[in-house]
C-alpha positions in Angstrom: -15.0 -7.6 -58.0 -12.4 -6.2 -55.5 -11.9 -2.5 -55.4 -8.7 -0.6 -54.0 -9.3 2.9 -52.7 -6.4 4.9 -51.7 -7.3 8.1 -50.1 -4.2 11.0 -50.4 -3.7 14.1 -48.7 -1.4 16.9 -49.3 -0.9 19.5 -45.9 0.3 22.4 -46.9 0.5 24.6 -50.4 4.3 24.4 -50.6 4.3 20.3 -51.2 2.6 20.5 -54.6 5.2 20.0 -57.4 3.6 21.3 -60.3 3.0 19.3 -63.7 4.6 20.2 -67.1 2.7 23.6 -67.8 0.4 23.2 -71.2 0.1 26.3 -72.8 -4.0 27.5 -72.9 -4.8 24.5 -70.2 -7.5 26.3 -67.5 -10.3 26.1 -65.0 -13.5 27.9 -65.7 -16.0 27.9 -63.0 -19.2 26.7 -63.4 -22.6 26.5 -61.1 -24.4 23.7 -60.0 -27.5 24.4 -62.3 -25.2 24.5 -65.3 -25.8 20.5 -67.3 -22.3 20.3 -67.6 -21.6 18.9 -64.1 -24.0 15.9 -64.8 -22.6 15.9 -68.3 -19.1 16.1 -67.4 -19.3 13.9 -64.7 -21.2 10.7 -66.8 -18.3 11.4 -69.8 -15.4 11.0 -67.3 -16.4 8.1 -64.7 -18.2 6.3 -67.0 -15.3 4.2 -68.4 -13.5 4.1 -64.9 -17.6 2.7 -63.3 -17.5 5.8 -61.3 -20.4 5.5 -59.0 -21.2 9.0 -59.5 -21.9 8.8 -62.8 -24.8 7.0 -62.9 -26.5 8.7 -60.5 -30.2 9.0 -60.6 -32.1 12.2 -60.7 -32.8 12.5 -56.8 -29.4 11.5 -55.9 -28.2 14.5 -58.6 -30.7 16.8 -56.5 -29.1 16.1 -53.2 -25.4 16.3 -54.8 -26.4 19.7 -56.4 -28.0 21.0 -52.8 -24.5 21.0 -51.3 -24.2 25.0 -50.7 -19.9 24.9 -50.1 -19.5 22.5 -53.1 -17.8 24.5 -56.3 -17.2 23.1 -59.8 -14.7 24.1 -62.0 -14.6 23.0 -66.0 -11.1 22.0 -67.4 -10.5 24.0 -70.8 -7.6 23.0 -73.1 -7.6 26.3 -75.9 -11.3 27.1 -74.5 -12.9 23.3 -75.1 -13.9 21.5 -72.3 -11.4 19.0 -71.1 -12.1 18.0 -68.1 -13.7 18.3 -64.8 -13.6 19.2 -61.1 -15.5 19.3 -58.1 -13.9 20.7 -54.9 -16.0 20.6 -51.3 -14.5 22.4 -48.4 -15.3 20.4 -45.2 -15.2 21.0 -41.8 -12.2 22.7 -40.1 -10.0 23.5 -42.9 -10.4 20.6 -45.0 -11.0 20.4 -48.8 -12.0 17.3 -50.5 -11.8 17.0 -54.3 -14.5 14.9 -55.5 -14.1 14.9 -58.6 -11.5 15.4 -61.1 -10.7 14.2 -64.5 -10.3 14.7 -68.1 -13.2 13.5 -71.0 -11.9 10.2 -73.0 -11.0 12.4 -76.0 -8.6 14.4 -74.1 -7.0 11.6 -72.0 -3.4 10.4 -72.7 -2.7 14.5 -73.9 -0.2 14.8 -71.5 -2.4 17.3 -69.8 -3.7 15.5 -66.6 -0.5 16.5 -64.9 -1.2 20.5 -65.6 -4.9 19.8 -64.8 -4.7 18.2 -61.6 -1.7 21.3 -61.0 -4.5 23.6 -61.5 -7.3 22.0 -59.8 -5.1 21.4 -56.2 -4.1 25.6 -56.5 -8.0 26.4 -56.5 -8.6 24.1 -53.9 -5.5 26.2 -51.6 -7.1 29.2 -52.7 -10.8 28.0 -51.6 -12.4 29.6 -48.9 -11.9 27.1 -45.6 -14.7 26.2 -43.0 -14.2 26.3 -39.6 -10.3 27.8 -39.8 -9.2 30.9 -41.3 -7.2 29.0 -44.1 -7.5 25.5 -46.1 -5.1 23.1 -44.0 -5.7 19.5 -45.5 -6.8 19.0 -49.4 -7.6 15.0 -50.0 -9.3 12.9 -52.3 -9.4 8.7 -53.1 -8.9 7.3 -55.9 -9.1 3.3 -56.5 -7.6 1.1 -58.5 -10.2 1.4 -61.4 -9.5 4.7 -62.3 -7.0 5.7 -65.1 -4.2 3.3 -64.6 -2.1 6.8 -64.3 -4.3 8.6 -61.8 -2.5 7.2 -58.6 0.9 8.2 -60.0 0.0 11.5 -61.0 -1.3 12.2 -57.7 1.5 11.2 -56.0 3.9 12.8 -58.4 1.9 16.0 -57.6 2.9 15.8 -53.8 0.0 14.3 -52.2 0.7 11.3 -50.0 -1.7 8.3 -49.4 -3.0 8.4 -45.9 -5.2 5.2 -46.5 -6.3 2.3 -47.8 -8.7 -0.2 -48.2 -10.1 -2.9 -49.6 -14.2 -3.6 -50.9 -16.0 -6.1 -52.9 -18.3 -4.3 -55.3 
């Protein structure tokens, strides 16, 4: 089966256009020996085949090792929501890995608020190797939420690339 994956970018703070706020919509942090990251993760990619969801235990121990990466749950009125995972790279750059909302919460109208959210934490993330985040990117592909593209882009990030694989 053929697989699209768009990456998108978004340079500077001031190009994010913020999502219709949701009153009691948040991000909690959570550490990397807390189950909800595996939890959270399997819930949300599941139905989109996210590789990452199936992950087996080793390749969850190597994930979990990364000392920068930081993971945030998505709260709607306190209940978990959602998820994100946000890893600052080298000079300046911050890649969310992860970011999406558990089945029961999709089609809410929230993902707009959430991915608001998740893209000011990732600004305000400690950079590496430059004395401020420069470049926050992530891919999606054409099996995710038939609205995750759009909301992206409707967000201000802009694709940078694409390509094309056979799965």
């Amino acid at each position: 089966m053929e697989r699209t994956i768009t990456y998108l970018e978004m340079t500077e703070p001031g190009q994010l256009r913020p999502g219709r706020v949701v009153p009691g919509l948040a991000l909690r942090r959570t550490d990397s020996t807390s189950p909800l990251v595996r939890t959270l993760t399997a819930r949300i990619g599941t139905p989109y085949g996210w590789r990452s969801a199936a992950r087996t235990p080793e390749q969850w121990d190597e994930w979990l090792a990364h000392p920068l990466r930081r993971y945030w749950v998505i709260t709607a009125q306190d209940e978990t929501a959602g998820f994100t995972a946000l890893e600052p790279q080298a000079d300046g750059d911050l890649r969310i890995t992860t970011f999406g909302l558990l089945p029961e919460y999709v089609g809410r109208g929230l993902g707009g608020h959430a991915l608001t959210l998740a893209l000011r934490q990732a600004w305000a993330t400690e950079a590496v190797g430059a004395p401020r985040v420069r470049r926050v990117w992530l891919s999606t592909n054409n099996r995710d939420h038939p609205n995750a593209l759009r909301n992206y882009e409707a967000r201000g990030m802009r694709p940078f690339r694409t390509e094309t694989r056979q799965d």
